[in-house]
MDTraj code that builds the backbone (N, CA, C; nanometers):
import mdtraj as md
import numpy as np

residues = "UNK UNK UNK UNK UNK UNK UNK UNK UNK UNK UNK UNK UNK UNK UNK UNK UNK UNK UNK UNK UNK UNK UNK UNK UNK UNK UNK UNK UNK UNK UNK UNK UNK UNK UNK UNK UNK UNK UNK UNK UNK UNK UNK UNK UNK UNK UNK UNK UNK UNK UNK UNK UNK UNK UNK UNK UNK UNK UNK UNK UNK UNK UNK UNK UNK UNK UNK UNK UNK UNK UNK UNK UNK UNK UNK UNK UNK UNK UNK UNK UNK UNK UNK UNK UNK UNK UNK UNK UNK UNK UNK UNK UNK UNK UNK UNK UNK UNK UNK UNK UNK UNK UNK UNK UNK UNK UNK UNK UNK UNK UNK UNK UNK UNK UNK UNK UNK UNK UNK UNK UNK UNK UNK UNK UNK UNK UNK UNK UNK UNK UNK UNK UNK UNK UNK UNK UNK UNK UNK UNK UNK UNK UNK UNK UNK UNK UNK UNK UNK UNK UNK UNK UNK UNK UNK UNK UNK UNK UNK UNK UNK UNK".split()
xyz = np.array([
    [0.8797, 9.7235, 5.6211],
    [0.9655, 9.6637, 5.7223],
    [1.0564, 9.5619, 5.6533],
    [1.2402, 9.5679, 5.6608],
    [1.2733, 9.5344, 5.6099],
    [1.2430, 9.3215, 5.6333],
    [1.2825, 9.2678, 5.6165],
    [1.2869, 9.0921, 5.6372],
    [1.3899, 9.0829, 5.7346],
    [1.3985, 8.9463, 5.7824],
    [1.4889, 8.8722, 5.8510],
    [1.6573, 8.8869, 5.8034],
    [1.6083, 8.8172, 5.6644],
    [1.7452, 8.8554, 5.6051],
    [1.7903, 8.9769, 5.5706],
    [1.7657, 9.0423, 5.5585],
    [1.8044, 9.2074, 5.5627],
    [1.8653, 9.2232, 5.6833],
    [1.7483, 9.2301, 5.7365],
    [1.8033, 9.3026, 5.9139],
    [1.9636, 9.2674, 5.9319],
    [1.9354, 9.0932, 5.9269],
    [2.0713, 9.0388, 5.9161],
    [2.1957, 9.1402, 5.8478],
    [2.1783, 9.1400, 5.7266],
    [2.2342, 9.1730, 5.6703],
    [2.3151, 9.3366, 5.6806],
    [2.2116, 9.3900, 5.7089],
    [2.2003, 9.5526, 5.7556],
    [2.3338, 9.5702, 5.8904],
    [2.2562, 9.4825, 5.9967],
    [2.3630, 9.4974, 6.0980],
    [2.4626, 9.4438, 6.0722],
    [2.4840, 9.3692, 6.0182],
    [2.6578, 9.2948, 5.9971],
    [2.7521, 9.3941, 5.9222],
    [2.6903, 9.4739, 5.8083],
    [2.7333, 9.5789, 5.7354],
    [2.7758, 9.6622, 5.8295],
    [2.6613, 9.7135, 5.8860],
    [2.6464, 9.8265, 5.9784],
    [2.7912, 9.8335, 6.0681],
    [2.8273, 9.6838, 6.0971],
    [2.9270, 9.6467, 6.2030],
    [3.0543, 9.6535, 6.1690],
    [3.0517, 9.6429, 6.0162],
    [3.1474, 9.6111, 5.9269],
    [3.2207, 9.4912, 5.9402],
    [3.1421, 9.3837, 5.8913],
    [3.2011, 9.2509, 5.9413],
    [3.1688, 9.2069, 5.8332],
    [3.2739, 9.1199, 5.7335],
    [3.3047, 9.0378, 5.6664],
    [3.2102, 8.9020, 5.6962],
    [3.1467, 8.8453, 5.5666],
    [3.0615, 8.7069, 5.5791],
    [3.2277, 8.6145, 5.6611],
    [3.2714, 8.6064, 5.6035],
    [3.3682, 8.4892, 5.6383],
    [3.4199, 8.4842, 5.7918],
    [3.4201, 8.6448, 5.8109],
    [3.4575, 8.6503, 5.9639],
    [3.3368, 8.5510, 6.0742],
    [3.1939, 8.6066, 6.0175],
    [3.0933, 8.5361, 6.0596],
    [3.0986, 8.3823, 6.0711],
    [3.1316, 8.3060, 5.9518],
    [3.1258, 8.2119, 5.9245],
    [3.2208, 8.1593, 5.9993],
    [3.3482, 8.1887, 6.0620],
    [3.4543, 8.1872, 6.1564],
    [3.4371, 8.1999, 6.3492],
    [3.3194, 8.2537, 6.3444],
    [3.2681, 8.2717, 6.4470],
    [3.1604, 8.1660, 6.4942],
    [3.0786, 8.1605, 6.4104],
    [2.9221, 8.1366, 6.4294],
    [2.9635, 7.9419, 6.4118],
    [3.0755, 7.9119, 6.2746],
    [3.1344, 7.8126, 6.2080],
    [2.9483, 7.7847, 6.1474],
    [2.9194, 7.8269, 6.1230],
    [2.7849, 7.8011, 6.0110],
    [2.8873, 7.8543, 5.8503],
    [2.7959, 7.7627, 5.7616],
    [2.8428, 7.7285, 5.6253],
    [2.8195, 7.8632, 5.6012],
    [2.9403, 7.9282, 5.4998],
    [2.8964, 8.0708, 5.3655],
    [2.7327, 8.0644, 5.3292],
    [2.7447, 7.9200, 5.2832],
    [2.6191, 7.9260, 5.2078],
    [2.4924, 7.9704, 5.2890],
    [2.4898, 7.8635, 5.3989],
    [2.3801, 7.9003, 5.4844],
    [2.3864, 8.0679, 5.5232],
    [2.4345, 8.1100, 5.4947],
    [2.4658, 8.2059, 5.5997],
    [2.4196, 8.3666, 5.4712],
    [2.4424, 8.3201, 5.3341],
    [2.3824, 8.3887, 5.2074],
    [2.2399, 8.3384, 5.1985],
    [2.2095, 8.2423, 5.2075],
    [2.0335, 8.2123, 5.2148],
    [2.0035, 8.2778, 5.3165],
    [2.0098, 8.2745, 5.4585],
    [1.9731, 8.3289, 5.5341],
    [1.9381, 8.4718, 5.5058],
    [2.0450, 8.5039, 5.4526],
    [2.0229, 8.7074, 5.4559],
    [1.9616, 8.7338, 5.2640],
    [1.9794, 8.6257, 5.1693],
    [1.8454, 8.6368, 5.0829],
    [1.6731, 8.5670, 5.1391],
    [1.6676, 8.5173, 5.2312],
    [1.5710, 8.4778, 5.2531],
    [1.5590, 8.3586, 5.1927],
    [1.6010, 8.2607, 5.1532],
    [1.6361, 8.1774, 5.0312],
    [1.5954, 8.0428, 5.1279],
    [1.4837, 7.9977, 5.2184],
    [1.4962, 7.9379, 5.3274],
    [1.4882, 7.7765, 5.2535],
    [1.4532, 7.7510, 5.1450],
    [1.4407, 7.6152, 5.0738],
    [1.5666, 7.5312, 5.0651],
    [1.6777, 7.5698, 5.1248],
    [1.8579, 7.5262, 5.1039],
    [1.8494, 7.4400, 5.2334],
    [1.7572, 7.4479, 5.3801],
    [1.7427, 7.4160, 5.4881],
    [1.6803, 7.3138, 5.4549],
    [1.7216, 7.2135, 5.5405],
    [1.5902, 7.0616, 5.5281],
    [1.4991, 7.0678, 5.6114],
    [1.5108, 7.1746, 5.7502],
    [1.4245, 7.1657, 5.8769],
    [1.3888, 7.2997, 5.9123],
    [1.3005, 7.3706, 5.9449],
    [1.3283, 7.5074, 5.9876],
    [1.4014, 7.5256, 6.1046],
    [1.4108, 7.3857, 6.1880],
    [1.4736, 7.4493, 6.3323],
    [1.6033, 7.4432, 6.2871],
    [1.6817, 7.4256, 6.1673],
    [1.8092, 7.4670, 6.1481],
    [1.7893, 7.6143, 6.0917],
    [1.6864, 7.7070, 6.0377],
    [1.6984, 7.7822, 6.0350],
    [1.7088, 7.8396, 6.1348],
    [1.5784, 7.8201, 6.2423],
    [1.5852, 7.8949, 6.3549],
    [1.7185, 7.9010, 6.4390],
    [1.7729, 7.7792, 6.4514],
    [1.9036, 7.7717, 6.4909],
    [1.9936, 7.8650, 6.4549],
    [2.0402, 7.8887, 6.2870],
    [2.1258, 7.9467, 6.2508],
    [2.0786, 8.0936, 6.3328],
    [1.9559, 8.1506, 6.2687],
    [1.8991, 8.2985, 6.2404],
    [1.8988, 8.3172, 6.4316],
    [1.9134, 8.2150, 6.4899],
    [1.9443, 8.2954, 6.6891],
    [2.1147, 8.2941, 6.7058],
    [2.2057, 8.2226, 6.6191],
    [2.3366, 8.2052, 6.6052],
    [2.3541, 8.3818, 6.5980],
    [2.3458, 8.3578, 6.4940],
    [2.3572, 8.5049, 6.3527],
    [2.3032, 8.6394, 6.4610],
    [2.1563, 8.6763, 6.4698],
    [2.1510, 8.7325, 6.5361],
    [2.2314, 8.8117, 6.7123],
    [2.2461, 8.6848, 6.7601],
    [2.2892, 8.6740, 6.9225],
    [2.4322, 8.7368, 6.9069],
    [2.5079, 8.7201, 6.8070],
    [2.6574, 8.7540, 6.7272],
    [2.6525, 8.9033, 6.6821],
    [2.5535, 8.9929, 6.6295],
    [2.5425, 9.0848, 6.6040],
    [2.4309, 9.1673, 6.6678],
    [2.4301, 9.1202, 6.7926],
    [2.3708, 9.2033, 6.9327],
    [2.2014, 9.2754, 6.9177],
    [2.1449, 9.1639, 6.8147],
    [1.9997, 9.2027, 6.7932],
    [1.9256, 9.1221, 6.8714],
    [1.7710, 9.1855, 6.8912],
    [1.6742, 9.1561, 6.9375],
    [1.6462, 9.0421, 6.8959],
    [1.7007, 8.9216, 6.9854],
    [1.6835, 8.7662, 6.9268],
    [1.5375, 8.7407, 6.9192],
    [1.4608, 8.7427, 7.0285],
    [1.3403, 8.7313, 7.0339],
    [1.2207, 8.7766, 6.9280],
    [1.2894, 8.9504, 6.8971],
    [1.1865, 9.0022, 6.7565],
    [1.1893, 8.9493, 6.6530],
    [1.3441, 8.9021, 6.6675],
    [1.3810, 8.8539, 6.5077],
    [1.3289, 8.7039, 6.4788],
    [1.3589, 8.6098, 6.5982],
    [1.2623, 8.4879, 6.5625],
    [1.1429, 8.5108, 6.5441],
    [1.0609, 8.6153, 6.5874],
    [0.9326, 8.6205, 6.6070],
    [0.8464, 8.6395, 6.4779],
    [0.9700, 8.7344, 6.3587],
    [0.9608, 8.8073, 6.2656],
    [0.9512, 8.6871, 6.1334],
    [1.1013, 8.5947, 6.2009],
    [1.1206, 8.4470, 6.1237],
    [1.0159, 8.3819, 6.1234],
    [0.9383, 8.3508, 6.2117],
    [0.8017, 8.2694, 6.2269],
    [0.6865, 8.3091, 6.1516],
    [0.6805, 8.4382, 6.1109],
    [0.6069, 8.4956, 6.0672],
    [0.6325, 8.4690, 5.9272],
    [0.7608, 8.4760, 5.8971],
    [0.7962, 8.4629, 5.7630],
    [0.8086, 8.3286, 5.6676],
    [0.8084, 8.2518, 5.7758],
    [0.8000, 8.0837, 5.7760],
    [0.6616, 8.0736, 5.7526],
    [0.5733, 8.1110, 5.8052],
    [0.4453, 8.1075, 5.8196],
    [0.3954, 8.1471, 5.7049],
    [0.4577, 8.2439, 5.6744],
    [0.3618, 8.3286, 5.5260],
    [0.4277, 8.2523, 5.3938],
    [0.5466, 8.1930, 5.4113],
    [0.6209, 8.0841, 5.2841],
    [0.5652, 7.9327, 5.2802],
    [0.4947, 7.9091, 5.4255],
    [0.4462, 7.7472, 5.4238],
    [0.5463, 7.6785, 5.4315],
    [0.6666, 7.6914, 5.5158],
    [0.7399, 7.6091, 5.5292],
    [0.7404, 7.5752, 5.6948],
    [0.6625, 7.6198, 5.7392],
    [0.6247, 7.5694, 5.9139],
    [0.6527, 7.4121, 5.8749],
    [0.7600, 7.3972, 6.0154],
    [0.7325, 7.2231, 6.0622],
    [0.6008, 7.2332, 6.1041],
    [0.5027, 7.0980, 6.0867],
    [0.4012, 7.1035, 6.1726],
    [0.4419, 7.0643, 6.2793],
    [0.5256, 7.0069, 6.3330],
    [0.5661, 6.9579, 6.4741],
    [0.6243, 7.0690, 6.5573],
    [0.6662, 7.1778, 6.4779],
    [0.6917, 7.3352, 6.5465],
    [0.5964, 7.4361, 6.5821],
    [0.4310, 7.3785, 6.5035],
    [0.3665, 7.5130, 6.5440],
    [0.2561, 7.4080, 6.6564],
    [0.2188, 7.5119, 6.7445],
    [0.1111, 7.4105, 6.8548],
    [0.0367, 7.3791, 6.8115],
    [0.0012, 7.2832, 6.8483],
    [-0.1386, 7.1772, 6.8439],
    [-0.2241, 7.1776, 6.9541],
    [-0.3235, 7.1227, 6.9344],
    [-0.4568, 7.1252, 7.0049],
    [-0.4417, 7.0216, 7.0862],
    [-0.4509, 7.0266, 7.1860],
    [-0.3942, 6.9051, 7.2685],
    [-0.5874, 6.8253, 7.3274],
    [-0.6419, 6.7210, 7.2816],
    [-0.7319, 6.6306, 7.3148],
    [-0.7167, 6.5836, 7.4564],
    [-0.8314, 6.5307, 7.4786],
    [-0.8574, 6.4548, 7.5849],
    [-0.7323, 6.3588, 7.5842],
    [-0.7293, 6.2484, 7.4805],
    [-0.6126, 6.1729, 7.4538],
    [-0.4938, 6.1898, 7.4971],
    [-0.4988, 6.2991, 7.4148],
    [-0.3310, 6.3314, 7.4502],
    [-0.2863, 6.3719, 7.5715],
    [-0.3807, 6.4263, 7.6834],
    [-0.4046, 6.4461, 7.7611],
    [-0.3777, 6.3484, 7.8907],
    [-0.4662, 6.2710, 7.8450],
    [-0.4226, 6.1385, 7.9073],
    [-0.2954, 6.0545, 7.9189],
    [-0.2603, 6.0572, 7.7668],
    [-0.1161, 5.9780, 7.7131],
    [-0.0045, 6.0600, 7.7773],
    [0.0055, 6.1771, 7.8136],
    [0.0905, 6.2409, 7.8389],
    [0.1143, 6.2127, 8.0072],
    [-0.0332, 6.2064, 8.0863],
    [-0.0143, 6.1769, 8.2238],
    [0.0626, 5.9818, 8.2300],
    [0.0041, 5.9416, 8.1085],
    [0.0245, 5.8111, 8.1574],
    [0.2068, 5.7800, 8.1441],
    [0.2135, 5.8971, 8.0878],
    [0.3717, 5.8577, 7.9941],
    [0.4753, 5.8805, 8.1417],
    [0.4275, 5.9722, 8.2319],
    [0.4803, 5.9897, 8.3303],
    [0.5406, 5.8652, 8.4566],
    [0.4284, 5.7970, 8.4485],
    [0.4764, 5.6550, 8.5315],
    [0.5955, 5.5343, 8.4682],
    [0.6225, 5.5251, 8.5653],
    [0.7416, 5.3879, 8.4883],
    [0.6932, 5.2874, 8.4974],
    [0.7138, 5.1610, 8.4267],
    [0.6412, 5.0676, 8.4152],
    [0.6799, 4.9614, 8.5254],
    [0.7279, 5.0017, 8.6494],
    [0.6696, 4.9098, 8.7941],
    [0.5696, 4.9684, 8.8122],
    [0.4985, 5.0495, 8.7819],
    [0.3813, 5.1119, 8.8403],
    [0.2763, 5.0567, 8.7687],
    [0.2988, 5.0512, 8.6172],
    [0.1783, 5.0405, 8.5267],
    [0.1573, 4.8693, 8.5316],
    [0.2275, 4.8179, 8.5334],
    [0.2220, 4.6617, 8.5265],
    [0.0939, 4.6122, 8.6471],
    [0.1573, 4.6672, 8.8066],
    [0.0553, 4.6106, 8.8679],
    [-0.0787, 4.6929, 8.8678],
    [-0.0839, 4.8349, 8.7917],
    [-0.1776, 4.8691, 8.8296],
    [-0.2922, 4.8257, 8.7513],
    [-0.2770, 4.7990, 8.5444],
    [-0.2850, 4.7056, 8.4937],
    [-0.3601, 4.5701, 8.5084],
    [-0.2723, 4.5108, 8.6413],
    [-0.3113, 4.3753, 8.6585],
    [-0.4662, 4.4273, 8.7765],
    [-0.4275, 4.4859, 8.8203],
    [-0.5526, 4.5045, 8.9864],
    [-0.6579, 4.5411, 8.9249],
    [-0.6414, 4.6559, 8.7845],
    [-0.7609, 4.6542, 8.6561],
    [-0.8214, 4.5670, 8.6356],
    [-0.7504, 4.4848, 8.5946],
    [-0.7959, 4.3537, 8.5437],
    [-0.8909, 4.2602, 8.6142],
    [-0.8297, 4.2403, 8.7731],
    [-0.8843, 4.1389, 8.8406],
    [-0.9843, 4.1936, 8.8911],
    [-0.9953, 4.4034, 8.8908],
    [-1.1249, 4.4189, 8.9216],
    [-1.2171, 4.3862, 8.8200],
    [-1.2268, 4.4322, 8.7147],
    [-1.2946, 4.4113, 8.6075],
    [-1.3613, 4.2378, 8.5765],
    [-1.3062, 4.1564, 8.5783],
    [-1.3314, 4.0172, 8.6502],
    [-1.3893, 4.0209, 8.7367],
    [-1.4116, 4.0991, 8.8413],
    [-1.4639, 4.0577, 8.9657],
    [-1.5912, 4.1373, 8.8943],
    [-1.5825, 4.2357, 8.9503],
    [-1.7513, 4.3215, 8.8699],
    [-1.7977, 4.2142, 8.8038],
    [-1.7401, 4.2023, 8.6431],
    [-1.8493, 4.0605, 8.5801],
    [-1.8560, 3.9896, 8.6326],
    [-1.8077, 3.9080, 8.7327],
    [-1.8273, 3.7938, 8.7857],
    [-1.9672, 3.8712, 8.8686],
    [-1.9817, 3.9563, 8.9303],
    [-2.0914, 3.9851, 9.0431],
    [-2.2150, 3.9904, 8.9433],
    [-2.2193, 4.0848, 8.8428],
    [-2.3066, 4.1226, 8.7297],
    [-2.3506, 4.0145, 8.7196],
    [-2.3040, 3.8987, 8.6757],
    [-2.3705, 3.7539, 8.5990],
    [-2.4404, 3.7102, 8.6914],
    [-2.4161, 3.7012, 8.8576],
    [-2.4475, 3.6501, 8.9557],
    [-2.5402, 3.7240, 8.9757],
    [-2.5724, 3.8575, 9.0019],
    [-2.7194, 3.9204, 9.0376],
    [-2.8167, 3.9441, 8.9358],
    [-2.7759, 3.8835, 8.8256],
    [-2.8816, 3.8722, 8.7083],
    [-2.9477, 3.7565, 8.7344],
    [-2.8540, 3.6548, 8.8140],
    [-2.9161, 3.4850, 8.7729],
    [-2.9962, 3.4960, 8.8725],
    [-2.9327, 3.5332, 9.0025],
    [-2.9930, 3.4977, 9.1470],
    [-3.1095, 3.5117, 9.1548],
    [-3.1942, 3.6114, 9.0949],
    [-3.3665, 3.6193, 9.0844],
    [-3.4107, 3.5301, 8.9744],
    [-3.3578, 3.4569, 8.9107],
    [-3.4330, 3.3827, 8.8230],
    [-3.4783, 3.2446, 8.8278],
    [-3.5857, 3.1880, 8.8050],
    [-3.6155, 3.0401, 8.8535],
    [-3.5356, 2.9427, 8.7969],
    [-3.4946, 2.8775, 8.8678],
    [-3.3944, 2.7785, 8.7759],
    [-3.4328, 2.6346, 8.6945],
    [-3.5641, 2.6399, 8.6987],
    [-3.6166, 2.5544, 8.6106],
    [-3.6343, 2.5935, 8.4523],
    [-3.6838, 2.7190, 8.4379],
    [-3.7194, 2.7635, 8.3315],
    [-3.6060, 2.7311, 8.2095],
    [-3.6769, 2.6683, 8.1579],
    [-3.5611, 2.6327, 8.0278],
    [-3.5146, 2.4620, 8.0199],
    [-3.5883, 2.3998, 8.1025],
    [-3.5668, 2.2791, 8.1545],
    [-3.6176, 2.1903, 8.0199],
    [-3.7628, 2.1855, 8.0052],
    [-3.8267, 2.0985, 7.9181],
    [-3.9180, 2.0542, 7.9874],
    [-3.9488, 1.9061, 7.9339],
    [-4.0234, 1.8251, 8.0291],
    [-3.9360, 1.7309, 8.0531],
    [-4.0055, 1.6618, 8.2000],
    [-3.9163, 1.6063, 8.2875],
    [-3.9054, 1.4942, 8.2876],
    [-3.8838, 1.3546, 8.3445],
    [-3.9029, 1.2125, 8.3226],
    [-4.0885, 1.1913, 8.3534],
    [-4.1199, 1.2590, 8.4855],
    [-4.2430, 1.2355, 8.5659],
    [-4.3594, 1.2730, 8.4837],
    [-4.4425, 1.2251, 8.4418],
    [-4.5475, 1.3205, 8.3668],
    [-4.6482, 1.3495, 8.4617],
    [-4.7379, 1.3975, 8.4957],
    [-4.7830, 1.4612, 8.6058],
    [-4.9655, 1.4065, 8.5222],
    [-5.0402, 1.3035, 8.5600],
    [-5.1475, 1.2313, 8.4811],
    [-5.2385, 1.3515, 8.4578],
    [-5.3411, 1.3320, 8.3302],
    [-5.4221, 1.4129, 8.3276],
    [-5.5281, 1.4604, 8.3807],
    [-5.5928, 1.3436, 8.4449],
    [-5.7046, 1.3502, 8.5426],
    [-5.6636, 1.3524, 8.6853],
    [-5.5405, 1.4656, 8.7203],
    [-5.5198, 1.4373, 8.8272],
    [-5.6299, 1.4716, 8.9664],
    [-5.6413, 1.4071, 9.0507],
    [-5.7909, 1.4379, 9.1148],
    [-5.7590, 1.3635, 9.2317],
    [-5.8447, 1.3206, 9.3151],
    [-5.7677, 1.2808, 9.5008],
    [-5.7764, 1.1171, 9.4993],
    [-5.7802, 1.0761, 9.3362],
    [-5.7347, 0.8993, 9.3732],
    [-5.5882, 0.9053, 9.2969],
    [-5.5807, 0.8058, 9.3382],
    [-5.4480, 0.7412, 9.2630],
    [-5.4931, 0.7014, 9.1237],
    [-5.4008, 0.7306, 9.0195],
    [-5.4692, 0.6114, 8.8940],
    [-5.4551, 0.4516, 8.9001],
    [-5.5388, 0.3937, 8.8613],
    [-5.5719, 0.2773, 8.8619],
    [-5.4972, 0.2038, 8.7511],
    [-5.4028, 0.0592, 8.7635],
    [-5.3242, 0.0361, 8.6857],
    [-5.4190, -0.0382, 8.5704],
    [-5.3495, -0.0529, 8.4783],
    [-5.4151, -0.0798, 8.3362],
    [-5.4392, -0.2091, 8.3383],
    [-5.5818, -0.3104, 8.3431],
    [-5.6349, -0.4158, 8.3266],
    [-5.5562, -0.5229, 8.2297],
    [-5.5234, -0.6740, 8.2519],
    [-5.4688, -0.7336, 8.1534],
    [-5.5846, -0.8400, 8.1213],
])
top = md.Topology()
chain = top.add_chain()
for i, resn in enumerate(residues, 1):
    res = top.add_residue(resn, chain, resSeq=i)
    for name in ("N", "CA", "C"):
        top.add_atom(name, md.element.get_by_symbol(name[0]), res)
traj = md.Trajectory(xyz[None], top)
């Protein structure tokens, strides 16, 4: 099966159309336009300028745009010159999220944000409070001024003789 650049190449012949006429049409560079149909894809800084050109090029000489990107991807793929930002990714929980959150404008996020907040405050505030509320509130005290005598028993103590 011939390549991308072939095909290219094949039908433009086929059509009998001059590179320059192309280049007049499409206004893509000679050069680009000879890498393209050698396959020569390293002259590109991005692939989506390839892809760009190679749906130009194609769409101009009445081919199967769709096979032929499809064919390009493939061929990108097998050279390692895929953008990673062109082929899909695995989309996470995260991103998932970030993507719903990206949707709101920020009158929305500000107060919703804040009502977070003051719930989250409130909860701890309750938490601390139903931890304490069962607990004796002496514990942790020490000892006190009063000492409580040792022989305590049903008299009073008797004050100390001078």
């Amino acid at each position: 099966m011939p390549s991308v650049g072939q095909q290219l190449r094949q039908a433009r012949e086929a059509q009998k159309m001059d590179l320059h006429e192309i280049v007049d049409i499409t206004k893509i560079r000679a050069d680009h336009l000879r890498a393209l149909e050698e396959g020569n894809y390293s002259v590109f800084s991005a692939p989506v300028y390839i892809r760009g050109f190679v749906r130009s090029y194609a769409t101009l000489l009445k081919l199967d745009t769709a096979q032929i990107l499809e064919e390009l991807g493939h061929e990108l793929a097998d050279s390692g010159q895929v953008d990673p930002s062109l082929a899909p990714s695995s989309r996470s929980l995260l991103d998932s999220a970030m993507f719903q959150l990206s949707k709101f404008s920020r009158r929305m996020v500000w107060p919703a944000v804040g009502i977070g907040a003051v719930l989250l405050v409130v909860l701890g505030c309750y938490l601390v409070w139903s931890h304490n509320r069962n607990q004796d509130p002496t514990v942790g005290l020490g000892e006190g001024l009063y000492q409580v005598p040792a022989n305590s028993g049903d008299t009073l103590p008797l004050p100390a003789s001078r």
